[in-house]
PDB file of N, CA, C and O in Angstrom:
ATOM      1  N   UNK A   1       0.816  -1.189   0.000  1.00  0.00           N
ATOM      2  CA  UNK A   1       0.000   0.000   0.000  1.00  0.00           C
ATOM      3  C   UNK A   1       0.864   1.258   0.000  1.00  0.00           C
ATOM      4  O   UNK A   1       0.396   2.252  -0.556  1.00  0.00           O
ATOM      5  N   UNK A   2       2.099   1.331   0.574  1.00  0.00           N
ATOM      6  CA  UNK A   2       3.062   2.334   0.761  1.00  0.00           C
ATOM      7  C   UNK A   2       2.914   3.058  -1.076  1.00  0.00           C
ATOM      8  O   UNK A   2       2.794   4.283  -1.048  1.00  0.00           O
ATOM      9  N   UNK A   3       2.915   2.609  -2.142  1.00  0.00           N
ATOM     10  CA  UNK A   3       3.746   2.988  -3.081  1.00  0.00           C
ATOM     11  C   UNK A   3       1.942   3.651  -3.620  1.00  0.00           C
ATOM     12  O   UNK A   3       2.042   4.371  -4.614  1.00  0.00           O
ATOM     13  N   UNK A   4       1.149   3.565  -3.345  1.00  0.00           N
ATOM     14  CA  UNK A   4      -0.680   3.998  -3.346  1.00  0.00           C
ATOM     15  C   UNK A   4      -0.112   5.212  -2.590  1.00  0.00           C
ATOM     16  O   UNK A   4      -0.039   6.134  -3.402  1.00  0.00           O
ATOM     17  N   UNK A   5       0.158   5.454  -1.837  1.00  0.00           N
ATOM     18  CA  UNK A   5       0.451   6.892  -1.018  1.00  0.00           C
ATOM     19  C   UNK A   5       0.743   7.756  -1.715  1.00  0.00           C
ATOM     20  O   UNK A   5       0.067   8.784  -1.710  1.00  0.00           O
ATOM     21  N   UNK A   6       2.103   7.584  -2.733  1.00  0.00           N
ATOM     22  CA  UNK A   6       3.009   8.401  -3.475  1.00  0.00           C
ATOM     23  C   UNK A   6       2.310   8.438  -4.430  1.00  0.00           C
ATOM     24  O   UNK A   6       1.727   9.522  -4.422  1.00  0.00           O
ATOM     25  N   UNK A   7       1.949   7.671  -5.526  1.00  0.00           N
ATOM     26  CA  UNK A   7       1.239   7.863  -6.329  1.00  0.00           C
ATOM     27  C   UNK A   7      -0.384   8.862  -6.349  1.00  0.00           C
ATOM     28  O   UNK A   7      -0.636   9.549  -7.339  1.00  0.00           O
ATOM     29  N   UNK A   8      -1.261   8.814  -5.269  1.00  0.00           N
ATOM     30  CA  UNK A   8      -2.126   9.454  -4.982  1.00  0.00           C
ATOM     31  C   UNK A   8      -1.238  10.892  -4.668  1.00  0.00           C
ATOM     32  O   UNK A   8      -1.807  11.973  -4.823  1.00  0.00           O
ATOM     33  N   UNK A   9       0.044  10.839  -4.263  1.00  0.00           N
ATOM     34  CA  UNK A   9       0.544  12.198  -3.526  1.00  0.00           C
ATOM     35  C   UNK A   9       0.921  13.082  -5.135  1.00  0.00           C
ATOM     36  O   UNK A   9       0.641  14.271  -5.282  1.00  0.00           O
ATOM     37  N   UNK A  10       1.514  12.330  -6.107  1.00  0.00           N
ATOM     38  CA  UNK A  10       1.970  12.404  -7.094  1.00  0.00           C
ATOM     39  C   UNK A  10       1.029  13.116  -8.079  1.00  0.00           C
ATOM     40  O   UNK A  10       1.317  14.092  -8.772  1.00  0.00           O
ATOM     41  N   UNK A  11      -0.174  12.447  -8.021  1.00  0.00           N
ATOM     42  CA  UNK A  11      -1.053  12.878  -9.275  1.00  0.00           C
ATOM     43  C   UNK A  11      -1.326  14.002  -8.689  1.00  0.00           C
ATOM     44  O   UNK A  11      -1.000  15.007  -9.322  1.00  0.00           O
ATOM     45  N   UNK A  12      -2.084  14.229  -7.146  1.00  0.00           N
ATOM     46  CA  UNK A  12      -2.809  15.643  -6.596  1.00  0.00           C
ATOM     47  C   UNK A  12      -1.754  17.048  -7.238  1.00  0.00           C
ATOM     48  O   UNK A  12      -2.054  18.104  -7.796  1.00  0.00           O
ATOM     49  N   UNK A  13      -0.560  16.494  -6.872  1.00  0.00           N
ATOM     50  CA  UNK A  13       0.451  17.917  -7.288  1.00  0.00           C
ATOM     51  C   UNK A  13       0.650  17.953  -8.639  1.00  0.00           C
ATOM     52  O   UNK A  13       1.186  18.966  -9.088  1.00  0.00           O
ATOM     53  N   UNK A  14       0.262  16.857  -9.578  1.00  0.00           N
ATOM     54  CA  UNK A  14       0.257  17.204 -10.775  1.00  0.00           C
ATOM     55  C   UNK A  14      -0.978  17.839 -11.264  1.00  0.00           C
ATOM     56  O   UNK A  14      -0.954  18.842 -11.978  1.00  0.00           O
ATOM     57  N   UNK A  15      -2.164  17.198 -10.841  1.00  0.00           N
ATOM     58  CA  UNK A  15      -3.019  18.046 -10.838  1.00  0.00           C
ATOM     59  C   UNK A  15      -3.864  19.894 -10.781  1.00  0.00           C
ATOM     60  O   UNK A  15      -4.756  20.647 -11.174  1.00  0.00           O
ATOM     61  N   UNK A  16      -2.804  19.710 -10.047  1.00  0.00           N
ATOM     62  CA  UNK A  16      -2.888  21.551  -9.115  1.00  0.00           C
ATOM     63  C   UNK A  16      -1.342  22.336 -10.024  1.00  0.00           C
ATOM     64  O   UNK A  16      -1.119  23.532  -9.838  1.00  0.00           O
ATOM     65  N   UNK A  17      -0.592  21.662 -10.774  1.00  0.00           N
ATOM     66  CA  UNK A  17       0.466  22.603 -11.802  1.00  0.00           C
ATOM     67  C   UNK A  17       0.998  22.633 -11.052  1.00  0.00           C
ATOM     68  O   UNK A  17       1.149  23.829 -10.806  1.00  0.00           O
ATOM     69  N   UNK A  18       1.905  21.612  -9.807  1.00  0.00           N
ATOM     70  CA  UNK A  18       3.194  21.510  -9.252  1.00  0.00           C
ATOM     71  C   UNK A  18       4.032  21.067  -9.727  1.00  0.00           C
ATOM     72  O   UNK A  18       5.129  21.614  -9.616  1.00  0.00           O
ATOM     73  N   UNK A  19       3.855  19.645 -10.611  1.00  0.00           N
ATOM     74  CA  UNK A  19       4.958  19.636 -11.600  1.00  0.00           C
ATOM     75  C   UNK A  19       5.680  19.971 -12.548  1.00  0.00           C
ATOM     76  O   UNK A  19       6.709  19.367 -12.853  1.00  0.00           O
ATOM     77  N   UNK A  20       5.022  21.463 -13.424  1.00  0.00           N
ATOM     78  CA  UNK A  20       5.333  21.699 -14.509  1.00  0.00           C
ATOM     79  C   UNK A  20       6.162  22.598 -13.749  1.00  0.00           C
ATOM     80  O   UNK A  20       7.330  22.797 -14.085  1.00  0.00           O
ATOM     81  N   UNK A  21       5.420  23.393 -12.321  1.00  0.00           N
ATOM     82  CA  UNK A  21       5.958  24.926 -11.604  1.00  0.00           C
ATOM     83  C   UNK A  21       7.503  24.502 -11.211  1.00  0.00           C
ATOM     84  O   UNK A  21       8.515  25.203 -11.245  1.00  0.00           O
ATOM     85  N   UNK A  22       7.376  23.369 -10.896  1.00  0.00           N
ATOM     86  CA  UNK A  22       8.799  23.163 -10.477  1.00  0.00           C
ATOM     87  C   UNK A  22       9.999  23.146 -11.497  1.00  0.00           C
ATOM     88  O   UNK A  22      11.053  23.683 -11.156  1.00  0.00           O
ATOM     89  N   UNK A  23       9.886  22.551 -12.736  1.00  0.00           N
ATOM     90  CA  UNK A  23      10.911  22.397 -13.398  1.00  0.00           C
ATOM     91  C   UNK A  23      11.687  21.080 -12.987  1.00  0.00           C
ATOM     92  O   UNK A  23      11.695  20.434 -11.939  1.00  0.00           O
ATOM     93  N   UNK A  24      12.274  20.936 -14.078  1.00  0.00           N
ATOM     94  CA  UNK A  24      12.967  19.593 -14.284  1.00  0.00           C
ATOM     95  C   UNK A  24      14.571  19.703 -13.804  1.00  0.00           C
ATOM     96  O   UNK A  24      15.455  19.017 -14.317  1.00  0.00           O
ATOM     97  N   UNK A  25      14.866  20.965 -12.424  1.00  0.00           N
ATOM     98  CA  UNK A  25      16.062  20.632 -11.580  1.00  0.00           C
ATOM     99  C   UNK A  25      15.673  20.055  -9.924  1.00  0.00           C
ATOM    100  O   UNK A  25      16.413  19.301  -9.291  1.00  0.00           O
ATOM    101  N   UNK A  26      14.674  20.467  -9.541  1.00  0.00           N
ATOM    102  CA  UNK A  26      14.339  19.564  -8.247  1.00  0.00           C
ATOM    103  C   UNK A  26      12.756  18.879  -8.569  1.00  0.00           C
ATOM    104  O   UNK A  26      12.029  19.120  -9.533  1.00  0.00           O
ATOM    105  N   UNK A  27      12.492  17.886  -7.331  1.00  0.00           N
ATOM    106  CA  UNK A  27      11.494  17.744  -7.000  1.00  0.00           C
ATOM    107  C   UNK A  27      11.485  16.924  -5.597  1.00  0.00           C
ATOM    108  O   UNK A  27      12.439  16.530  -4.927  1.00  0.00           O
ATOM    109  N   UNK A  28      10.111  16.803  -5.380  1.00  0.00           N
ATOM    110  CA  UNK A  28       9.943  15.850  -3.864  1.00  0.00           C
ATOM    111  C   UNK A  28      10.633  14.611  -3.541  1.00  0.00           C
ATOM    112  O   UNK A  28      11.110  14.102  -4.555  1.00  0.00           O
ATOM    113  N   UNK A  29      10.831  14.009  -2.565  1.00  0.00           N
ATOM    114  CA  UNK A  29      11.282  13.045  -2.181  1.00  0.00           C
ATOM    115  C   UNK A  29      10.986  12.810  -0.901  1.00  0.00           C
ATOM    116  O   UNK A  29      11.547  13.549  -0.091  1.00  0.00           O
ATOM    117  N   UNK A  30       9.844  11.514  -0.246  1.00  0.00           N
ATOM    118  CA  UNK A  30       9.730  10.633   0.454  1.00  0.00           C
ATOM    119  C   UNK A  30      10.827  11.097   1.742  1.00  0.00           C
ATOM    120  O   UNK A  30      11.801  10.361   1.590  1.00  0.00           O
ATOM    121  N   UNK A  31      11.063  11.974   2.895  1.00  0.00           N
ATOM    122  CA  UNK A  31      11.670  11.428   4.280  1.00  0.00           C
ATOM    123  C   UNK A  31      11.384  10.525   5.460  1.00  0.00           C
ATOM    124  O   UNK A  31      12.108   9.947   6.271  1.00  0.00           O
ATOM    125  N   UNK A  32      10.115  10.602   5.278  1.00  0.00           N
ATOM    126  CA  UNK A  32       9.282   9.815   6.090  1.00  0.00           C
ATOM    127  C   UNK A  32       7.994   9.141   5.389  1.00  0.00           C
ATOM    128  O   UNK A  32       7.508   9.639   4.374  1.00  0.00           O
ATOM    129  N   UNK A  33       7.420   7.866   6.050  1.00  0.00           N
ATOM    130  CA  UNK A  33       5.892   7.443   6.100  1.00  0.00           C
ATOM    131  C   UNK A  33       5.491   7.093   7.387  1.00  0.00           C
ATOM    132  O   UNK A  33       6.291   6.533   8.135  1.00  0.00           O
ATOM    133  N   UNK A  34       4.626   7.289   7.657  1.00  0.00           N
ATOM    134  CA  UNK A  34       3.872   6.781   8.786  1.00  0.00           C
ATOM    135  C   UNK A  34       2.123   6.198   8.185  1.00  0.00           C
ATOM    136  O   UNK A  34       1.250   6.905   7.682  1.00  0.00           O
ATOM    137  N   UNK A  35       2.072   4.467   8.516  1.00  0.00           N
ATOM    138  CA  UNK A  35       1.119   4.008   8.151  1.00  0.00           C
ATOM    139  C   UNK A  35       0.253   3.191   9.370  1.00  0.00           C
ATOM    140  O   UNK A  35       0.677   2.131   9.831  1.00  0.00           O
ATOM    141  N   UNK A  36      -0.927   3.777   9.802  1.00  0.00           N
ATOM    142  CA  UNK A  36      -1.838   3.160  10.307  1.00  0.00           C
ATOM    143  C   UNK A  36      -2.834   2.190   9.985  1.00  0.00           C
ATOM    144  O   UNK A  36      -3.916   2.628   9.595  1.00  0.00           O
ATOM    145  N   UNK A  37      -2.657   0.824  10.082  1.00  0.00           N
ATOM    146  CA  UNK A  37      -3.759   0.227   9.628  1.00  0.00           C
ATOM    147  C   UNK A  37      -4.563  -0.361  10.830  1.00  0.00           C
ATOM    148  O   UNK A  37      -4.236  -1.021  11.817  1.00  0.00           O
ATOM    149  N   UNK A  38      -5.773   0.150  10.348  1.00  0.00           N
ATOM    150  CA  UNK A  38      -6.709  -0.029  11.303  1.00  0.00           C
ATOM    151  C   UNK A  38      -7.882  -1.295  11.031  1.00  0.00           C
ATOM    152  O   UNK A  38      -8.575  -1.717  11.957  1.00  0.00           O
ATOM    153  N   UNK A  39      -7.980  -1.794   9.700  1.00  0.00           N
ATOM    154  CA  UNK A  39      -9.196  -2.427   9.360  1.00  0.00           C
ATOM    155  C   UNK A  39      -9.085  -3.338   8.040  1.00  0.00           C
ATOM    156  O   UNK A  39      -8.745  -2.826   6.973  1.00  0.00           O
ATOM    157  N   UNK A  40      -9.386  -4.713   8.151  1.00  0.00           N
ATOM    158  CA  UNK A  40      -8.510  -5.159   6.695  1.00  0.00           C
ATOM    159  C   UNK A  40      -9.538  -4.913   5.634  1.00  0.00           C
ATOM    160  O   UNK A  40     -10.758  -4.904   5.797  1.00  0.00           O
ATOM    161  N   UNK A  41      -8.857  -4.709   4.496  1.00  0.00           N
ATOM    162  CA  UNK A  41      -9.820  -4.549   3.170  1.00  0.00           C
ATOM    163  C   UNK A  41     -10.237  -5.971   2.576  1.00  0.00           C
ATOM    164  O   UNK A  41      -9.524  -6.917   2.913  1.00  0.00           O
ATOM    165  N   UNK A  42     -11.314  -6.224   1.729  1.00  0.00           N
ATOM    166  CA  UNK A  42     -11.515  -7.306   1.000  1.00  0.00           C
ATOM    167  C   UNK A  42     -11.514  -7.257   0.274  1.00  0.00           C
ATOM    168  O   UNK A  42     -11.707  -6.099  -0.097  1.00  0.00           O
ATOM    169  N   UNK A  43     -11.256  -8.643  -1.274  1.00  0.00           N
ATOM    170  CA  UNK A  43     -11.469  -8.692  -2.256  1.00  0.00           C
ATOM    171  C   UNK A  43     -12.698  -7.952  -2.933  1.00  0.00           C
ATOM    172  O   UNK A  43     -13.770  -8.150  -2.361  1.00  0.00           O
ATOM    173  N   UNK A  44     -12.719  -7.387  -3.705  1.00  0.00           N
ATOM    174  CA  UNK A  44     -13.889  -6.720  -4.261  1.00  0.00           C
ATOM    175  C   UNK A  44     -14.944  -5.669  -4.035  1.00  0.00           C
ATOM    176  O   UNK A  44     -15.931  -5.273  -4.655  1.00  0.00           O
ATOM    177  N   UNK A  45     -14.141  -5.274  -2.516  1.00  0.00           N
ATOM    178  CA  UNK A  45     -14.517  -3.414  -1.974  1.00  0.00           C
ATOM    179  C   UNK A  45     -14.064  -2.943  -2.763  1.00  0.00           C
ATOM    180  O   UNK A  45     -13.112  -3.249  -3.481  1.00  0.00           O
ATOM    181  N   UNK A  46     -15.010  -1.736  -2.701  1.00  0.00           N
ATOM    182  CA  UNK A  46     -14.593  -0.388  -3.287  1.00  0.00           C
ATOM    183  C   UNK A  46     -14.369   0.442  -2.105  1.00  0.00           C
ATOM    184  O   UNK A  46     -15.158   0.658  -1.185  1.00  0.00           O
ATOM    185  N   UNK A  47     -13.020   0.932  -2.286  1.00  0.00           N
ATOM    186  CA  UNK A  47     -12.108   2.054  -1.067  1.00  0.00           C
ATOM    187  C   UNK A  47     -12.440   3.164  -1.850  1.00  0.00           C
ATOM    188  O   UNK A  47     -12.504   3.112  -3.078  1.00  0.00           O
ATOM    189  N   UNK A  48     -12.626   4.033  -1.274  1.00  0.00           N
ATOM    190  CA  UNK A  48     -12.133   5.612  -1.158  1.00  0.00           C
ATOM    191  C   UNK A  48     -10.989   6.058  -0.450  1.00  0.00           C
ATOM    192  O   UNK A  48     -10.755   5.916   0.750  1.00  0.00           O
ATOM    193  N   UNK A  49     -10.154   6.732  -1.504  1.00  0.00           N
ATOM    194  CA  UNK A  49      -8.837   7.458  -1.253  1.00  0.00           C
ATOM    195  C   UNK A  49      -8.830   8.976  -1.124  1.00  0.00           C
ATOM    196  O   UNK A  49      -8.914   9.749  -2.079  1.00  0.00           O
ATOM    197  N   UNK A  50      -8.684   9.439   0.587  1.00  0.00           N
ATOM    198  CA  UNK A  50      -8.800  10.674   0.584  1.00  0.00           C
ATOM    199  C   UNK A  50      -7.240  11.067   0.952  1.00  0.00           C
ATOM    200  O   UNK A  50      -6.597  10.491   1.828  1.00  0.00           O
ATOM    201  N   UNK A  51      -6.845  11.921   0.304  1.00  0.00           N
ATOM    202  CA  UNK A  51      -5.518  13.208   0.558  1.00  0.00           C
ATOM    203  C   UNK A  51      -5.475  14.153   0.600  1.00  0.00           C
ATOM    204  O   UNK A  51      -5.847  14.747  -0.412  1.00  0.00           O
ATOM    205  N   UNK A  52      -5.062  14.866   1.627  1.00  0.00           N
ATOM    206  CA  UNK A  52      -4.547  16.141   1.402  1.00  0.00           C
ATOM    207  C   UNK A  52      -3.257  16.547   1.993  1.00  0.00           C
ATOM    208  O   UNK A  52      -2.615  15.788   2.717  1.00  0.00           O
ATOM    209  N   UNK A  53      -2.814  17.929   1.640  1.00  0.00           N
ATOM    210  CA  UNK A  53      -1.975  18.634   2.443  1.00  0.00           C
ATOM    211  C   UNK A  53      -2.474  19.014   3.496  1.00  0.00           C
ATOM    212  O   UNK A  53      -3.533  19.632   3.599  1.00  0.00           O
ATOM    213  N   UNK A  54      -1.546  18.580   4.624  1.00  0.00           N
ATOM    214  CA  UNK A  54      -1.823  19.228   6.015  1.00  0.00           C
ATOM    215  C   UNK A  54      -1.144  20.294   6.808  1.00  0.00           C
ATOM    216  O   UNK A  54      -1.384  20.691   7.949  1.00  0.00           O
ATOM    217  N   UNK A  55       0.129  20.819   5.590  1.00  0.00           N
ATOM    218  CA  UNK A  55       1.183  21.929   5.593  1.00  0.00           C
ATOM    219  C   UNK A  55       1.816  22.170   4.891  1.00  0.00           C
ATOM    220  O   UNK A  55       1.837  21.213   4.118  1.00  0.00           O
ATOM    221  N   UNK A  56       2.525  22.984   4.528  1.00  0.00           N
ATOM    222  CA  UNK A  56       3.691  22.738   3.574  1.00  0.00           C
ATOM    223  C   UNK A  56       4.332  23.873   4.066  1.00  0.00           C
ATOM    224  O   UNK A  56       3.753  24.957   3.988  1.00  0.00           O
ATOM    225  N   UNK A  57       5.414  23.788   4.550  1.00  0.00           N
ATOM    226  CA  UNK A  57       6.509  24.769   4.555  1.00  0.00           C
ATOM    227  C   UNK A  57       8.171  25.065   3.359  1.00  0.00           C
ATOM    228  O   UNK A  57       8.082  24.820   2.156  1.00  0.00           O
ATOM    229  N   UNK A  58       9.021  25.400   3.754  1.00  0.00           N
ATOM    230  CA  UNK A  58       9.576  26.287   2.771  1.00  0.00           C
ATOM    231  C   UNK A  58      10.166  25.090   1.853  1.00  0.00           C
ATOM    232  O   UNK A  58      10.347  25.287   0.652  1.00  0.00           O
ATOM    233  N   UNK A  59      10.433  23.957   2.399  1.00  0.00           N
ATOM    234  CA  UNK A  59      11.196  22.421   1.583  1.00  0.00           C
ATOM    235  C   UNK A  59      10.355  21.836   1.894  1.00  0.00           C
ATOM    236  O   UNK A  59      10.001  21.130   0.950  1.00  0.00           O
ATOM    237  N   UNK A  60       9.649  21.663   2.903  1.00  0.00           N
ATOM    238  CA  UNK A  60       9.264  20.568   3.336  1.00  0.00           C
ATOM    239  C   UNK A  60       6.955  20.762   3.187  1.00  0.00           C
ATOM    240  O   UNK A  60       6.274  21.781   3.066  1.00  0.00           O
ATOM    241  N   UNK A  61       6.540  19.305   3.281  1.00  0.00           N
ATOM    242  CA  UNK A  61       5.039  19.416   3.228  1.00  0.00           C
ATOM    243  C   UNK A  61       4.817  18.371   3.655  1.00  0.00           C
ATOM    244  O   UNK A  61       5.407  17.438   3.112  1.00  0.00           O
ATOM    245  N   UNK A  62       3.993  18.100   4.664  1.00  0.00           N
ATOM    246  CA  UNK A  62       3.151  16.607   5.315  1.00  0.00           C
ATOM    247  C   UNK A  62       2.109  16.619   4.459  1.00  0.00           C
ATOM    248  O   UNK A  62       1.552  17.687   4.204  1.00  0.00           O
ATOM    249  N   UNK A  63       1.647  15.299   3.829  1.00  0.00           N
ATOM    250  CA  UNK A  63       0.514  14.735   3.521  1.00  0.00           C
ATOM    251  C   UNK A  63      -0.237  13.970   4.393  1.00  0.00           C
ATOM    252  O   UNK A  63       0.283  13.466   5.389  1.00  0.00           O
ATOM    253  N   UNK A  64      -1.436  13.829   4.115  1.00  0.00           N
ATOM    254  CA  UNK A  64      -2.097  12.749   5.016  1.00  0.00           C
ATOM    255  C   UNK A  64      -3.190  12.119   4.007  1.00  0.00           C
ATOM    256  O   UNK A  64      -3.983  12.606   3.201  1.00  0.00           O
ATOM    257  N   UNK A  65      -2.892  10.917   4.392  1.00  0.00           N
ATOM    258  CA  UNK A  65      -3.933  10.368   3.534  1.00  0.00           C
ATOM    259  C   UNK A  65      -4.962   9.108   4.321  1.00  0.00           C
ATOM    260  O   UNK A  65      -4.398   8.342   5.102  1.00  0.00           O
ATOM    261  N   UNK A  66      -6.100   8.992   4.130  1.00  0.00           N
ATOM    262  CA  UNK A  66      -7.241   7.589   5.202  1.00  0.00           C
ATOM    263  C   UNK A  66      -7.636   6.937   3.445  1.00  0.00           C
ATOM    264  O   UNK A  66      -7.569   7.500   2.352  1.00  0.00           O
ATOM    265  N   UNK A  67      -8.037   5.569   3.828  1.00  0.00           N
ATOM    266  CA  UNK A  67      -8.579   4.441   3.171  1.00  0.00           C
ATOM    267  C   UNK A  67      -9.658   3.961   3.539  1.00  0.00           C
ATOM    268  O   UNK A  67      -9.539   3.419   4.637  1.00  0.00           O
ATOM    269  N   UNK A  68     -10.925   3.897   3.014  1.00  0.00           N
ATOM    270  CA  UNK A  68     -12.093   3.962   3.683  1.00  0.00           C
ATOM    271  C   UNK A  68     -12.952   3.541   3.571  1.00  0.00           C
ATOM    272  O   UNK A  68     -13.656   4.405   3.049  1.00  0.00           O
ATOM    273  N   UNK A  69     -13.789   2.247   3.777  1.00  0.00           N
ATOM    274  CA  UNK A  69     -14.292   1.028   2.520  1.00  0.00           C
ATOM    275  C   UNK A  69     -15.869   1.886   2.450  1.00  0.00           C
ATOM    276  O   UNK A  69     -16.420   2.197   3.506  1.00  0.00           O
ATOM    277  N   UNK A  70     -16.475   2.201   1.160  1.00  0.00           N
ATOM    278  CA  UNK A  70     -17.292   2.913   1.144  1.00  0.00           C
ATOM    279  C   UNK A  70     -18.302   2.023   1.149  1.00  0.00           C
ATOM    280  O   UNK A  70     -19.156   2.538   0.429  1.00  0.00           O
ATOM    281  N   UNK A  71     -18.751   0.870   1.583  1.00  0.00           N
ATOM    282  CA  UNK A  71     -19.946   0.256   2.098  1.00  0.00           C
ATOM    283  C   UNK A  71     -20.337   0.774   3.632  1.00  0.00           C
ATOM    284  O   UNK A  71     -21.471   0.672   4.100  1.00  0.00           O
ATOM    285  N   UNK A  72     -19.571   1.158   4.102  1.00  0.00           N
ATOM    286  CA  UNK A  72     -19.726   1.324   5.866  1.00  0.00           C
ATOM    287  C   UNK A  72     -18.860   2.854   5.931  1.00  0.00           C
ATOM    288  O   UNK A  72     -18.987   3.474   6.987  1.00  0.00           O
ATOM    289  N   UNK A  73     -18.165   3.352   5.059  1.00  0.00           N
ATOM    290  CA  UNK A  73     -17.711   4.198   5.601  1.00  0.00           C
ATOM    291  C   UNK A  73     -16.501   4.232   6.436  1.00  0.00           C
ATOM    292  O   UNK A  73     -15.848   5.273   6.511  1.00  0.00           O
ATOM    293  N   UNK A  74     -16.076   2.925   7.212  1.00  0.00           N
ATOM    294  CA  UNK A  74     -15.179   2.686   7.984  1.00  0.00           C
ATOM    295  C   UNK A  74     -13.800   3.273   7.328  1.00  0.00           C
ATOM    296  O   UNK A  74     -13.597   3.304   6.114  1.00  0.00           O
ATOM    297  N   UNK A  75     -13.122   3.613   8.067  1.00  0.00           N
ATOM    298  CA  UNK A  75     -11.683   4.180   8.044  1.00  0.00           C
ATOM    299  C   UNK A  75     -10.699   2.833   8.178  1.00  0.00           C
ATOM    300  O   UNK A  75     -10.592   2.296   9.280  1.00  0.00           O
ATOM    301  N   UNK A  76      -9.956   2.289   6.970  1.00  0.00           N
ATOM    302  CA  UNK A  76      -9.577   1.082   6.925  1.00  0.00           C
ATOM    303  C   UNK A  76      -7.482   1.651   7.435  1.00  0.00           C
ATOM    304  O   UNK A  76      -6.865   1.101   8.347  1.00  0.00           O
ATOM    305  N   UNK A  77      -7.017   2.550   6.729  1.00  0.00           N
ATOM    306  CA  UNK A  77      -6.023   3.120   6.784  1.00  0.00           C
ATOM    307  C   UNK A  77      -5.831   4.539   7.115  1.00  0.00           C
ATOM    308  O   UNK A  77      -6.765   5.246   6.738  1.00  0.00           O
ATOM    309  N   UNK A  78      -4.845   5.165   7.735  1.00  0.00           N
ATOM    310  CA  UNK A  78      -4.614   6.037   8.028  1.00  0.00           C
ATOM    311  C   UNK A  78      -3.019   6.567   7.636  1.00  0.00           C
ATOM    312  O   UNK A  78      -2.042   5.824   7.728  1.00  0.00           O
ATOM    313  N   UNK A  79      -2.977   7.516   7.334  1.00  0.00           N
ATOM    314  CA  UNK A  79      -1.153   7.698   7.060  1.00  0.00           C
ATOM    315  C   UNK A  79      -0.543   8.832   6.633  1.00  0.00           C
ATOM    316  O   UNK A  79      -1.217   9.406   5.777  1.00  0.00           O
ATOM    317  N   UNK A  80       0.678   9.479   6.956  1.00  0.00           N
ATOM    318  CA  UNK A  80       0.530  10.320   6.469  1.00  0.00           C
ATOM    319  C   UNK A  80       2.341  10.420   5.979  1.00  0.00           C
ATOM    320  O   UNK A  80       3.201   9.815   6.620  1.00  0.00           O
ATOM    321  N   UNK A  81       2.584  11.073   5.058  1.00  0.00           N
ATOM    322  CA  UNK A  81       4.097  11.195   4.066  1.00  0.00           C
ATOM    323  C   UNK A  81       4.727  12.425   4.464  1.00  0.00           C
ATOM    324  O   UNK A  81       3.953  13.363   4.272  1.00  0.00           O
ATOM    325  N   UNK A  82       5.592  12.707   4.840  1.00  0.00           N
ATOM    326  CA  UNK A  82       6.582  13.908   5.195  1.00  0.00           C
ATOM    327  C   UNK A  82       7.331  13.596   3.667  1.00  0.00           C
ATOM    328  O   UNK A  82       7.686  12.519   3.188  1.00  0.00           O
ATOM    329  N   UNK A  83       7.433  15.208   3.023  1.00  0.00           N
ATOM    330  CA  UNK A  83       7.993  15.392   1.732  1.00  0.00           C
ATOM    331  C   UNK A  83       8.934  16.198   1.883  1.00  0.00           C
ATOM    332  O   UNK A  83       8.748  17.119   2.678  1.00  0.00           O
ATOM    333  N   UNK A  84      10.194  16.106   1.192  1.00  0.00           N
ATOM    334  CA  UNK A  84      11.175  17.323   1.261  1.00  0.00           C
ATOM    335  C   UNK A  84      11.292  17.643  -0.500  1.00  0.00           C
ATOM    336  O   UNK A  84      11.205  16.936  -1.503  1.00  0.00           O
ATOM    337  N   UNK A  85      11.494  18.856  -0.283  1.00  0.00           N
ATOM    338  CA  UNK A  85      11.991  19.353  -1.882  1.00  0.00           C
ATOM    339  C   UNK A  85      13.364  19.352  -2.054  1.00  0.00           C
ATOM    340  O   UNK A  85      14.168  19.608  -1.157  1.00  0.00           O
ATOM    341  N   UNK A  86      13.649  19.058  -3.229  1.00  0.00           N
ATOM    342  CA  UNK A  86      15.475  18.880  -3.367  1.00  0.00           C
ATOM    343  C   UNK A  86      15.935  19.050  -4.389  1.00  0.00           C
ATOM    344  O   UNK A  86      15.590  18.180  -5.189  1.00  0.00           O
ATOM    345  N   UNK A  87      16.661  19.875  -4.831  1.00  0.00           N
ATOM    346  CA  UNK A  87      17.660  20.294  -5.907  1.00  0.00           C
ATOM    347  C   UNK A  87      18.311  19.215  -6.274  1.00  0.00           C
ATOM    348  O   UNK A  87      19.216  18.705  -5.614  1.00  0.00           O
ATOM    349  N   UNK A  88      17.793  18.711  -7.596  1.00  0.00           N
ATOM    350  CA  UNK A  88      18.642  17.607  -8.309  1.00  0.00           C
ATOM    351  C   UNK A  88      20.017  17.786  -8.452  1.00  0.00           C
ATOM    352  O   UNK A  88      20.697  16.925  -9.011  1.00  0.00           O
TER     353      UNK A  88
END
């Protein structure tokens, strides 16, 4: 599930024109994860993937992201990605 984090983290900032803004001498890189699992998923749920930013300062931005089986609503995962920016 770790590599679902980045990828969901990945598209949102491509989404919003962070990747083009940055240019092709830095970008993000993974310092931390922290993953809570709270609830197992099953074959053939449908999850909801919610993310957002929960800061971003001058290098650095926490994400947070929950997993959430949308039959019940239940909160299956919890987690959140510490990002640093870095000069290639």
């Amino acid at each position: 599930m770790d590599s679902g984090y980045q990828d969901i983290a990945v598209e949102h900032y491509s989404s919003i024109g962070g990747v083009s803004a940055q240019g092709p001498e830095a970008t993000w890189v993974v310092r931390k994860h922290k993953i809570e699992y709270l609830l197992p998923a099953f074959a053939g749920e449908e999850i909801e993937v919610r993310a957002w930013v929960e800061n971003i300062r001058r290098v650095r931005s926490l994400r947070k992201y929950e997993f959430l089986r949308k039959s019940d609503g239940r909160t299956l995962v919890r987690g959140e990605t510490d990002w640093v920016f870095v000069d290639l």
